[in-house]
N, C-alpha and C positions, 0 to 999 in steps of 0.2 A: 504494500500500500504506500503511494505518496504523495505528499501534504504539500503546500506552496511553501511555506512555511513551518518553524515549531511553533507558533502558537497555532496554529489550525490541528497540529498535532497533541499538543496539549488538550487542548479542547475534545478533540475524542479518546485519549484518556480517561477527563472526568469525565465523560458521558458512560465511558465505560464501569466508572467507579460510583455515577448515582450521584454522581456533585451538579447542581445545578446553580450552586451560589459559591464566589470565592472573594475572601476577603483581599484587600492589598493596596499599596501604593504605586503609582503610575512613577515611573524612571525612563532617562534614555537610555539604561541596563536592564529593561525588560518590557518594552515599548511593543514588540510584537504578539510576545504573550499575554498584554491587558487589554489591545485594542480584539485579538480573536477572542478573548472569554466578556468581552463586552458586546461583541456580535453574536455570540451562540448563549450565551449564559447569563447569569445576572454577576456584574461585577462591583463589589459597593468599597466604594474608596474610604477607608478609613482615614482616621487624622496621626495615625502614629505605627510602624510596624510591629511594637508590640502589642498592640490594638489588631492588626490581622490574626495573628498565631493565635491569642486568647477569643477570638470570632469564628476561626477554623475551629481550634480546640472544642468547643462550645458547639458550635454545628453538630460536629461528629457525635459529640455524647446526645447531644440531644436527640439524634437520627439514629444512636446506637450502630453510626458505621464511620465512615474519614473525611474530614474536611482540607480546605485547599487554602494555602494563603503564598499570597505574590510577594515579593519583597524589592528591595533595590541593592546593588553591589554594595561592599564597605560598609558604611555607615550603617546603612539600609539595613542589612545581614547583620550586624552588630545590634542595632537596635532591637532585632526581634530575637537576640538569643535570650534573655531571660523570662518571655515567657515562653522559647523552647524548654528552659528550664522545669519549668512550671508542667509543660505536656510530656517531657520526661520521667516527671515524677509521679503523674498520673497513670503515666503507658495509656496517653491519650492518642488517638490516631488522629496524625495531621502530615499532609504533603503540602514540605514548604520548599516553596523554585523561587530562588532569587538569583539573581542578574552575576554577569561576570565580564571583565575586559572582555577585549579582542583576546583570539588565542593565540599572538604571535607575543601578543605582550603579555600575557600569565605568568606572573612568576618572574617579570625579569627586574623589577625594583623602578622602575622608571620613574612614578610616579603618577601614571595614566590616571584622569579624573575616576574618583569613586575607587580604585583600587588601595585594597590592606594587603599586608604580609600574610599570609597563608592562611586564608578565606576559610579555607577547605578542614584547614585542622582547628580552627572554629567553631564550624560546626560540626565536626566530628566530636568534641567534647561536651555540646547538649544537646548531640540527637541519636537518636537508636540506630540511624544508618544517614551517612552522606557517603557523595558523589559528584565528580564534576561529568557534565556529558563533552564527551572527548571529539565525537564529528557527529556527521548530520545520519549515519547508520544506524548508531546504537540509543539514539533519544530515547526513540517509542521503551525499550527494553528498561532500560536507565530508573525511568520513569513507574513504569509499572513493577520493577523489583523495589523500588522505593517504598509505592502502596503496599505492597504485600509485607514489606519490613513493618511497615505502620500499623499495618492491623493485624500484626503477627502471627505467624507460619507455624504451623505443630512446634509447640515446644517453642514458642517466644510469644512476652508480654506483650509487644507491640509497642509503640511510642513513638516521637515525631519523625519523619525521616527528609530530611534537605538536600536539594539540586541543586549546585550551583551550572548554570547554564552561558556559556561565553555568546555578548551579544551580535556575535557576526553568524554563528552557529543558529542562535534563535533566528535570524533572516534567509537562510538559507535554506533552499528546499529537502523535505525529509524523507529520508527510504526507510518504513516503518517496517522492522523485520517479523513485528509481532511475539517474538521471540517468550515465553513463560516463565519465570525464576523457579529453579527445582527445588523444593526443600526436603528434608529424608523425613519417611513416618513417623512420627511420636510413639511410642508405646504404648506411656503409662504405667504406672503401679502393676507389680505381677501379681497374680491371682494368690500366690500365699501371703505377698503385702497387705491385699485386699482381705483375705480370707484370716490373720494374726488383727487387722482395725475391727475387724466384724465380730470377732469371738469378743472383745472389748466392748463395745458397744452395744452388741444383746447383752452382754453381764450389765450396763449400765443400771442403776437406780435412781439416779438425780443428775440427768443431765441437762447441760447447757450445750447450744451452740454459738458461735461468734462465725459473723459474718463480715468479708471484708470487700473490697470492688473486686478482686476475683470470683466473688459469688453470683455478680449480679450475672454472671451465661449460664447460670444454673437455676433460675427462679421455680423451673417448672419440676426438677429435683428436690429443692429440699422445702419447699409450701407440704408434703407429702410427710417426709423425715419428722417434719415439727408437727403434724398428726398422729402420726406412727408411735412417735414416742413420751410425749409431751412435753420436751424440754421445751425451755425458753430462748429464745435468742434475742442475743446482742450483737449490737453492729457497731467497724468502724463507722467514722463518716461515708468513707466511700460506698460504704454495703447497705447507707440506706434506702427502704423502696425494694429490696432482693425478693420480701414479704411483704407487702401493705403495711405501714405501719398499725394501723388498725385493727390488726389480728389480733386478738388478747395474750396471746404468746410472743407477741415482738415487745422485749423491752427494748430494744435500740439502741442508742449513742450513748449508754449513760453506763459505762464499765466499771466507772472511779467513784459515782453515789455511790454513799455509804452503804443504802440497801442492795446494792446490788455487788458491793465487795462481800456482804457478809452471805450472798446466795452464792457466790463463785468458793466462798470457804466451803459451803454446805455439798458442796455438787461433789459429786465423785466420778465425773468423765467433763470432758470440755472436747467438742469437736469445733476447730476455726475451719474458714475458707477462705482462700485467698488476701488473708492478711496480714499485713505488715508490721504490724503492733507498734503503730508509730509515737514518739515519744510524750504528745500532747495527749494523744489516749489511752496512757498507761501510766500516766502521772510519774513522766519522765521513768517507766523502767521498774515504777515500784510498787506496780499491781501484784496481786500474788494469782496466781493459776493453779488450777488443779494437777497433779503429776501425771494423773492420766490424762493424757492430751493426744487428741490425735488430729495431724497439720495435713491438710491437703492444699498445695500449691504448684502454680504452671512454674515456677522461678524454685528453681532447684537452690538456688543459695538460700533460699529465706529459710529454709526447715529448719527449725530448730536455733536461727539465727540470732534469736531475743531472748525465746522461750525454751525450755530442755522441751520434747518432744518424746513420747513412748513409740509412736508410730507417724513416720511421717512417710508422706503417700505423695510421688511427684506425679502430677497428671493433673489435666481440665478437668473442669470443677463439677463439668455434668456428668460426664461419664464415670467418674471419680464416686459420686452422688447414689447415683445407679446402682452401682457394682454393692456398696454397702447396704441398701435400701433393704435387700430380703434379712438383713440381721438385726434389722429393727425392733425392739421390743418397748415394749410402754413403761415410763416410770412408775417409782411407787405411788402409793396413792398418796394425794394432795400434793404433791409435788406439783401438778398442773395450777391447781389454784394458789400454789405461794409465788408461783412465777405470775401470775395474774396481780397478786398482791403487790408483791414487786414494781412490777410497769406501771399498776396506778399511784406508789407510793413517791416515785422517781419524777415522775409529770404535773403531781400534783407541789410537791416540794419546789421543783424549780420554777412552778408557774407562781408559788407564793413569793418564790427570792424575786422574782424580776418587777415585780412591783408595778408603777403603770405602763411599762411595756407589754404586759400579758394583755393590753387590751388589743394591741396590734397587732402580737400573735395571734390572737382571735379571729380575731375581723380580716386578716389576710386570710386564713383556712378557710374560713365564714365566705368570704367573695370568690374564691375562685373554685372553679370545676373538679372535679377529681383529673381529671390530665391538664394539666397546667408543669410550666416548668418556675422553679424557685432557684434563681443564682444569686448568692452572696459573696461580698466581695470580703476581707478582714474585717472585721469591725465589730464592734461589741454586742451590740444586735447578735451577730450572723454566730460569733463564738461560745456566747452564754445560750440564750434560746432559739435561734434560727438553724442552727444544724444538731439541734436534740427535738427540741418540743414542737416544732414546726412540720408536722404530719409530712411524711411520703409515700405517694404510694403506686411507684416506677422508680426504678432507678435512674431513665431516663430525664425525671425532672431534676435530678439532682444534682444541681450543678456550681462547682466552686473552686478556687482554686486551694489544690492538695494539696503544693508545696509552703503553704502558706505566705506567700508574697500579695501584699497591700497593692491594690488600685488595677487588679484584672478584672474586678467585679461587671464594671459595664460594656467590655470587651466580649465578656463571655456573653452576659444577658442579649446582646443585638444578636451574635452569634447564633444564639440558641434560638431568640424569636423570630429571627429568620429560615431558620431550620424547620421550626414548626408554624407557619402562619396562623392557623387557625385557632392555635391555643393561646390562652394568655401568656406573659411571662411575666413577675415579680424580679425585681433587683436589689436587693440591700445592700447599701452601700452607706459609709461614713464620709462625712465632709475632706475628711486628711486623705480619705484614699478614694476620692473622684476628685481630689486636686490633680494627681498621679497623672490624668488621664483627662483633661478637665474637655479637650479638645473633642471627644468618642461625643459629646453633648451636641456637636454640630452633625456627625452622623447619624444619630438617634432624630434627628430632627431633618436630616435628608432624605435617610431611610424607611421615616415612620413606620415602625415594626409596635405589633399590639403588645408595648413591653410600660409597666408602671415602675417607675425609678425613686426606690424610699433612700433619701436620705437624711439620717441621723444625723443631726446638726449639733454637736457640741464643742465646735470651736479650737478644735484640735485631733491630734491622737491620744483617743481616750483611754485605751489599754495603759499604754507606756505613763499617762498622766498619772495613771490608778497604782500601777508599781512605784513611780517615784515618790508621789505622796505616803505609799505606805511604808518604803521601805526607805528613802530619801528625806534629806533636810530643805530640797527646793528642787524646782523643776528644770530642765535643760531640754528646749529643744521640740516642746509637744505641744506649745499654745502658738494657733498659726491665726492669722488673720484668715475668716470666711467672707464671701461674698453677700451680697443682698440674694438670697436665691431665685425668690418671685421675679426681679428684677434681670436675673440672670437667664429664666425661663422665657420671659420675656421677648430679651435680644435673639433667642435663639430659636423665639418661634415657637417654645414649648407649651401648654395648658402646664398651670401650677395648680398644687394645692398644700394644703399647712395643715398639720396635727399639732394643735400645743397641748391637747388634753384629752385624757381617757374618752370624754364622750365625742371626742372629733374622728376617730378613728375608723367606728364601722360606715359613717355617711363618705367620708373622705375617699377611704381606699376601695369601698362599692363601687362608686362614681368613676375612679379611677379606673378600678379592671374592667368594668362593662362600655369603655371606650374602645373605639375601634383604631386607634392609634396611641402615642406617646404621649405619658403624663409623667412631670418630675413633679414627686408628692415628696416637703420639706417637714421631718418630722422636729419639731425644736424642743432639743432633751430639757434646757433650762425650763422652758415654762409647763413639760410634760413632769419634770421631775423625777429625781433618783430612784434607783433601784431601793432595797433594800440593803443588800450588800454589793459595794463598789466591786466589778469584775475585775480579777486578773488572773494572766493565765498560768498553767500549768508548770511556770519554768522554775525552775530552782537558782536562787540568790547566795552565792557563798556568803556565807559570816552575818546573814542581816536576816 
């Protein structure tokens, strides 16, 4: 097959891959791959490249398949590796093509406009696979071993994967070999693996499970398992939605309440999926688990890599799921009902700590559909109640960034609401971290996506304010000057609306979601008023 060009070749790529939106910046280093996906595809110019990667990122989860983001040489490329960072750590799937010199000048130090020193090793250090495409043969190939890195091959997580593409290359007519990337079969766990976890797990009497974002390709597995045997589960962030959170058996995000440290003392099996046990939800490392543990993960390193391990099982998390399923046996009795006690003791606890924010939790669940997507960006919102108490139920709507980096929040939400038009989408974000990005406000407003943008107005970063003051004699660094936001909505075209108080909430953000376009709704913490107890997070302070 050949193309006039690589962007025409590109373009049936994603056609090939289900991409029908790509994020990116227009360059004279990738000028013919924006003007082809601006002809065949929808192409929505973001105001920053790290703004594309967290829009791809966010697509893809939201479609549950790989998003596309464009970039430009040097700079360009530099600019969007931290949130390659960020879909790295997710093992999010993102194909990102950005620009490169000519290929006579690659590499030779000249200083041709938009060229860095080795582009290429770059992004090989935040992404799951890069590449430069070398002539106009091996594009189509290049390309498509790229995607298939991104949405990972038997036996790989998947994660972003980048092209750098030289731009005399991109002009040049393509010989599309078609060519398939080989990957060798996965195995999985051997049936005496399988068969040593199962004789475990029928002995069980009180068990739990923990779910992590490798469980979400298992949903239709283990809804079954948490039948079968009554245990209760728990989830990273990433694994919530794997279960509706509304099942009476999902206690969810809450591993480190009290109540549910003292039901992981009581259990005498813990099966995890797919998770990482990352340090914010394990209260830095010093959660206690059960010794019977049995680890199922696609990432052969992680077994046992936080947690000791009795039986760890490497293989996908559905077939993995399966294979144990006939050794299911039911807890003892009331163990089903203490796990119920549990989840309403944990929900109800935290919706008393947050004080008049639980009215906004409300009134967001309360407005929107059961499929709707929820993306939070850092922020105190999104870290105390928005990713525990703030009902999922798909893993799909669950979107945020993993790695914990401030100001991807409205990156991802366009992302996402453009992924799914027809659903809502909610965005929590904090004033400090849509400064980050304050520019995505002009594509929110170009792109009118059905997306409602809350942001928590306290005048700074509130987190880092809440550690200083508790642990510090003064503040350094967290009180930032805010804008007028009404004001700001204004210039930019947007409908505003204002929460200063508990009863502003359910009229405010109703109004909002049942728009068919963009609202920045300014929630203003002074006049809504304090929690109960000021949040801070997870981290451990030497000596203080």
């Amino acid at each position: 097959m050949r193309y006039p060009n690589g962007g025409d070749l590109l373009v049936a790529v994603l056609q090939e891959l289900g991409i029908d939106t790509v994020f990116g910046i227009v360059s004279v280093h990738n000028l013919p791959l924006v003007e082809a996906v601006d002809r065949a595809l929808r192409f929505v110019p973001v105001r920053h490249e790290a703004s594309a990667v967290n829009a791809a990122d966010a697509y893809g989860r939201a479609r549950g398949s790989i998003g596309c983001a464009l970039t430009s040489t040097g700079t360009g490329a530099g600019n969007a590796a931290g949130s390659l960072i960020e879909a790295l750590s997710a093992g999010s799937s993102v194909l990102h093509v950005t620009g490169q010199v000519e290929s006579e000048f690659l590499g030779s130090g000249r200083g041709f406009i938009h060229e860095t020193k080795d582009q290429l090793g770059m992004l090989t250090a935040v992404s799951a696979y890069a590449a430069t495409v070398p002539d106009t043969e091996r594009a189509g190939r290049i390309l498509r071993e790229a995607a298939r890195a991104a949405r990972g091959g038997p036996g790989g997580t998947g994660g972003p994967a980048s092209v750098e593409w030289p731009i005399d290359l991109q002009y040049a007519p393509q010989a599309d070999l078609r060519a398939a990337p080989d990957f060798p079969a996965f195995p999985g766990p051997t049936a005496g693996e399988i068969a040593a976890a199962g004789e475990l797990l029928a002995s069980a009497r009180r068990p739990l499970v923990w779910a992590g974002g490798g469980a979400t390709r298992a949903r239709r597995e283990l809804a079954p398992l948490l039948e079968a045997t009554g245990a209760g589960l728990l989830t990273s962030n990433s694994g919530r939605g794997t279960v509706p959170e509304d099942h009476d058996q999902v206690i969810g995000n809450f591993a480190t309440a009290p109540a549910a440290r003292t039901l992981l003392a009581d259990a005498d099996l813990l099966l995890t999926i797919g998770t990482h046990f990352r340090s914010n939800e394990t209260a830095d490392y010093t959660l206690d688990l059960p010794a019977a543990h049995i680890q199922i993960d696609l990432d052969a390193a992680a077994l046992g890599r936080v947690y000791p391990v009795a039986h760890p099982l490497h293989g996908d998390a559905a077939p993995t799921l399966a294979a144990l399923a006939r050794y299911a046996a039911p807890a003892e009795a009331g163990w089903r009902e203490r796990v119920r006690a549990v989840r309403a003791d944990v929900r109800a606890a935290l919706h008393d700590a947050i004080g008049p924010q639980a009215a906004i939790c409300d009134a967001i669940r309360a407005a929107l559909p059961r499929e709707a997507v929820i993306a939070r960006d850092v922020t105190i919102p999104s870290s105390s109640w928005g990713n525990r108490l703030l009902d999922m139920y798909d893993p799909l709507d669950n979107v945020f960034p993993r790695g914990g980096g401030i100001g991807q929040g409205l990156g991802m939400g366009i992302g996402a609401a453009l992924a799914r038009p027809h659903a809502p989408t909610v965005v929590l974000a904090g004033d400090g971290g849509l400064a980050v990005h304050l520019g995505e406000l002009l594509t929110l407003a170009q792109e009118r996506p059905r997306l409602t943008l809350l942001v928590f107005n306290d005048g700074g970063y509130g987190v880092l304010r809440n550690m200083q003051d508790r642990y510090s004699e003064r503040r350094s660094g967290v009180d930032l000057a805010t804008p007028d936001f009404e004001l700001l909505a204004r210039a930019c075209g947007l409908p505003y609306g204002r929460i200063a108080a508990e009863e502003d909430a359910a009229p405010v953000i109703d109004a909002a979601v049942a728009s068919d376009g963009p609202t920045l709704v300014e929630v203003d913490l002074t006049a809504l008023g304090p929690m109960k107890n000021p949040f801070t997070p997870p981290v451990r302070i030497p000596s203080r």
